[in-house]
N, C-alpha and C positions, 0 to 999 in steps of 0.2 A: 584109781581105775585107769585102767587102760585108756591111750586116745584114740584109736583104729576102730572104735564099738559103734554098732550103730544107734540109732535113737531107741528103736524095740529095748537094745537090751538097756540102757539108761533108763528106762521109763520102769519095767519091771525090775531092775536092782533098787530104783529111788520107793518103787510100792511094798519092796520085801523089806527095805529101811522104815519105813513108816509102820508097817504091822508089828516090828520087833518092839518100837519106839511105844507104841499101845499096847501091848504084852506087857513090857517093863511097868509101864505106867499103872496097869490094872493089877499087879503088883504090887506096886507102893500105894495102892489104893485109893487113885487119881479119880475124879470123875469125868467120862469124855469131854464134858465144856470147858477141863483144865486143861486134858490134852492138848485140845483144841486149840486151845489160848497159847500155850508153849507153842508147840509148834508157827502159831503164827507170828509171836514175836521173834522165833529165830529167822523167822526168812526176810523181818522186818530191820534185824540185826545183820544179815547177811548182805543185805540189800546198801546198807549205810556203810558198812565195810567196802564195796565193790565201788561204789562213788565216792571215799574216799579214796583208793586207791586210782580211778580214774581221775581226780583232780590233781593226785600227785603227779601223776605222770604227766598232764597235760601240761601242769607247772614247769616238771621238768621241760618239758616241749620249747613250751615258751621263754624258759631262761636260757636253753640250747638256741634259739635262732635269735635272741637278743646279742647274745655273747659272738656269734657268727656274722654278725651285721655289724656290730664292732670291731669286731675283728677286720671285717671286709674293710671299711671304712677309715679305719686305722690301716690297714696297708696302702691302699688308695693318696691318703695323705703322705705316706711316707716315699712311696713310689712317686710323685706330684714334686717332692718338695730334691727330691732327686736329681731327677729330668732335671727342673730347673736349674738347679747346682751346676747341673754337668754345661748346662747352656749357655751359663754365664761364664765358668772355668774355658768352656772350646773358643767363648767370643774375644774373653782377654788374650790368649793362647792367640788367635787369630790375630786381633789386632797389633799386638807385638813379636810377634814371631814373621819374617819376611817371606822367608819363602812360604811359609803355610800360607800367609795372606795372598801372596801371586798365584798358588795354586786353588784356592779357594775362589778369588774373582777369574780369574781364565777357566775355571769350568761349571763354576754360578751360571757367567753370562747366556750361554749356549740355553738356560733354564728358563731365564726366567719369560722369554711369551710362551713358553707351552705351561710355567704354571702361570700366567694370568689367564690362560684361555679355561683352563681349569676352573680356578676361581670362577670367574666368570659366568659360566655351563651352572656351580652348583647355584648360583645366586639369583639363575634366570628363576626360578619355582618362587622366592623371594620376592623378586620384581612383581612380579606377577600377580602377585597375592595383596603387595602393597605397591602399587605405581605412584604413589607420591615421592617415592624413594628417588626417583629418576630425577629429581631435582637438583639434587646432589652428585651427579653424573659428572657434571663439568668444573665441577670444583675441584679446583689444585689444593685446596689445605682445609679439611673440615674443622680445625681444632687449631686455634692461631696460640702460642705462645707468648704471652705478654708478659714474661720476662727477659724474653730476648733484649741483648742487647750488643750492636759493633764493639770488638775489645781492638783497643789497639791502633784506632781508625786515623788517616792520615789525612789531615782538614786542610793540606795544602789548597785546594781548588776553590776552599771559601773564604780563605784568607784576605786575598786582599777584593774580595768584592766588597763594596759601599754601598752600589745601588743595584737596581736591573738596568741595564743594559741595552737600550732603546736600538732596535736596528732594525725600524718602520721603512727606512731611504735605499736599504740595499735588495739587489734583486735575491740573493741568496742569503737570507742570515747564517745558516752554517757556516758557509763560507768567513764571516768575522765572526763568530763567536770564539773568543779565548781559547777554552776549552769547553769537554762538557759537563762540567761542574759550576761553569757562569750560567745564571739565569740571564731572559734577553729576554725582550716582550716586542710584538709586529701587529703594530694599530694596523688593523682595515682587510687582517690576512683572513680571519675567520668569516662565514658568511652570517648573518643577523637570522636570529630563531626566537619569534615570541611564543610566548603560550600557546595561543592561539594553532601555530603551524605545529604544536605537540597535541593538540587536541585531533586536526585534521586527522595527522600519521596516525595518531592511535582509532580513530575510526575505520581508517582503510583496511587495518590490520587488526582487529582487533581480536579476532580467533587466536590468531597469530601470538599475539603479545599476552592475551590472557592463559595462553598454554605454555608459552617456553619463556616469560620474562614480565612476570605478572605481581611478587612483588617486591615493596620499596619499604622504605622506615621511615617516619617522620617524627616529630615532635607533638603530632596531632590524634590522640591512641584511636578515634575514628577509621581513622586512613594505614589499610591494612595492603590493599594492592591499586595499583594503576587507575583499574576501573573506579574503587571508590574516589579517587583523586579527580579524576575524569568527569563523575557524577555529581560531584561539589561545586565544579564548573570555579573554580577560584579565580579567575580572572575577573567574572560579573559578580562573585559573595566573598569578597575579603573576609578574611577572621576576623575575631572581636580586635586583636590586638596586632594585626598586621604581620603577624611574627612568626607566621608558620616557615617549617625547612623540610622539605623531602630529599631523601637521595632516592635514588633510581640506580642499581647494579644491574648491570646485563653483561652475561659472562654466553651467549649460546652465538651461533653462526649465523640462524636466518634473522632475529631483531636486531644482532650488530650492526647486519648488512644494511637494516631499515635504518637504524642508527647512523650510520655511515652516507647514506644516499642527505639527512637531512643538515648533518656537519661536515661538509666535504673536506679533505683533507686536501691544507694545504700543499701546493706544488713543492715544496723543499723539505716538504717530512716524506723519510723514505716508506718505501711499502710494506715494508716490515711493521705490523702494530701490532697489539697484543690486543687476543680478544676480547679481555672486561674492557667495558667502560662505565662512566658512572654520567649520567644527568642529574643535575643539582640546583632544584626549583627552589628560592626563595622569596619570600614575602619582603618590601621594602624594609620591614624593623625587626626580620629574623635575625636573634642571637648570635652570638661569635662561636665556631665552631672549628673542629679540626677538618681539612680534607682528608678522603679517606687515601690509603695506603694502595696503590696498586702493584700490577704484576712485576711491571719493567720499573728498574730505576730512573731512566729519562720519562718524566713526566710532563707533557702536555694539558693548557686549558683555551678551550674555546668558547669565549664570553658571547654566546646566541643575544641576549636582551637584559637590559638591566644594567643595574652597578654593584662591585661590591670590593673591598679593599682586600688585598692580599698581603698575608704578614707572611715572610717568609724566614721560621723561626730557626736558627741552628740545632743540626742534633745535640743530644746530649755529650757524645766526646766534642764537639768544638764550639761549644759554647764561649771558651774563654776566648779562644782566636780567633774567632768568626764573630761578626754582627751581622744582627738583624734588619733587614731589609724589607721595604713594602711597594703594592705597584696598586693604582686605580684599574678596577677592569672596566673599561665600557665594550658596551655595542660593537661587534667585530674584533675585538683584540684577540691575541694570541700569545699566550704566557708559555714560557720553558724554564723547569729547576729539575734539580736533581735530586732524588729524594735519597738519596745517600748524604749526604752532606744539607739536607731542609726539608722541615716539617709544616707547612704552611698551615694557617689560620685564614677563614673566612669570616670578613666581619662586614656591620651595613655600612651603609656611606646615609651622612645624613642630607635629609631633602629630599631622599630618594623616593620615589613614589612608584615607581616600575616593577614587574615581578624580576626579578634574576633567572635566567636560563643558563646554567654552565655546564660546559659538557667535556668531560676528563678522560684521557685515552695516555699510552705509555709506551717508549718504544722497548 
């Protein structure tokens, strides 16, 4: 039948099919309840027909957008693994090739603030969304490698040191210091900070400190920031075992500064410092520990209250021609080593009954 027909004439051709259909039948000598009956199983038969034919085709449907999503998917990967290729082939190209390297950094440079400002723009919706991120702002390295290792390192400047190098008598210890790979220690340069004057400062400030420098690590899994440290009041509730360690890192500008006003720097450290510092509370029988790792190699300590021995361990390239060296810290001293060339060790001093205040900065 034609498909341009309207419904009229489809309805009348289907009723001039069905009268023939009953004609034939009364014929063969059917009785209408059998006509009846055929006719209804064929449209029951037509019907099964038409929904099989629709499930084939949906099948096909569905195997056609499976095999297209693979398809997608597999080019995606292939396109992916590409790019890469090419990225790593242009970076070796780059770093061995001269000229392409001078041309690549001579018009990098000109790049890269307008793409950090970029950066930056899309990360602002980010911030935003999470501001605890911003914590992470002032960090120079979020992911430290602790396989690094100096290849090659030249231990001359630890060689022949024995001891530290006492230059408590001179108005300048720079001035005698060897070099500056000799540690030298100056009784009486630092000024005295107990507990106590850490609890005032964190009261004055306390907005302050529990927003941009709020927390620390301890050996005590209670003590999570400042304030709980603060709240424990450790001065008046020693621990069960004497032996608690906190560090304190502050890497930001306004609690340095706080920082700064309570460890004045002595007159013959230049102005140049670097903005972590570390305060390092410990309990009279807190364990032996490493100091941690600052920004600058010239490292500074300034013993506020307490005692505590310093081992000043050779790296691992000079371990064989270098020894190990240690200093008593008391009350006002002021310690210098070079963390290129020593890895220093905090350990107690026995008899000691006092909290430890020490406070680490690096030029």
């Amino acid at each position: 039948m034609p498909l341009n027909v309207s419904r009229e004439e489809v309805l009348s051709s289907y009723e001039h099919e069905v009268k023939k259909l009953r004609r034939l039948g009364k014929e063969w000598r059917f009785t209408d309840s059998d006509i009846d009956e055929i006719l209804q199983n064929s449209f029951h038969f037509l019907q099964k027909q038409h929904n099989t034919i629709q499930s084939a085709k949906a099948s096909d449907r569905t195997a056609t957008n499976s095999f297209r999503v693979c398809c997608s998917f597999g080019f995606i990967i292939k396109i992916t693994i590409t790019v890469f290729l090419i990225l790593i082939i242009t970076c070796f190209f780059i770093s061995y090739h001269k000229p392409a390297y001078n041309l690549v950094v001579r018009n990098v440079q000109e790049l890269i603030y307008p793409a950090m400002k970029f950066v930056r723009r899309i990360a602002l919706p980010i911030v935003k969304s999470f501001p605890s991120v911003t914590v992470w702002y002032d960090e120079m390295c979020l992911i430290e490698n602790p396989y690094f290792r100096v290849t090659d390192i030249n231990c001359w400047a630890c060689e022949e040191v024995r001891s530290v190098l006492d230059l408590s008598e001179m108005n300048n210890p720079r001035d005698f210091q060897p070099h500056t790979g000799f540690p030298y220690i100056v009784k009486g340069a630092a000024a005295v900070v107990t507990y106590g004057n850490l609890e005032n400062m964190y009261s004055c400030n306390k907005r302050l400190i529990d927003r941009d420098a709020y927390r620390i690590t301890s050996n005590v899994p209670e003590w999570k920031s400042v304030a709980d440290l603060m709240q424990y009041r450790l001065d008046k509730n020693p621990t069960v075992g004497q032996d608690a360690h906190v560090e304190w890192r502050v890497n930001r500008l306004e609690p340095a500064r706080i920082l700064r006003e309570l460890f004045p720097r002595p007159t013959f450290i230049p102005n140049i410092v670097n903005m972590e510092r570390f305060v390092l509370i410990d309990e009279p029988k807190a364990p032996q520990y490493k100091l941690p790792f600052p920004e600058g190699y010239r490292v500074f300590i300034m013993q506020g209250s307490g005692e505590r021995l310093l081992v000043l361990e050779p790296v691992e390239g000079c371990s064989i021609n270098c020894t190990r060296v240690s200093v008593l810290l008391k009350p006002s001293d002021f310690l210098y080593y070079n963390s290129w060339f020593y890895r220093p060790k905090s350990s107690p001093v026995a008899n000691s009954t006092a909290i430890s205040i020490s406070y680490i900065g690096s030029l």
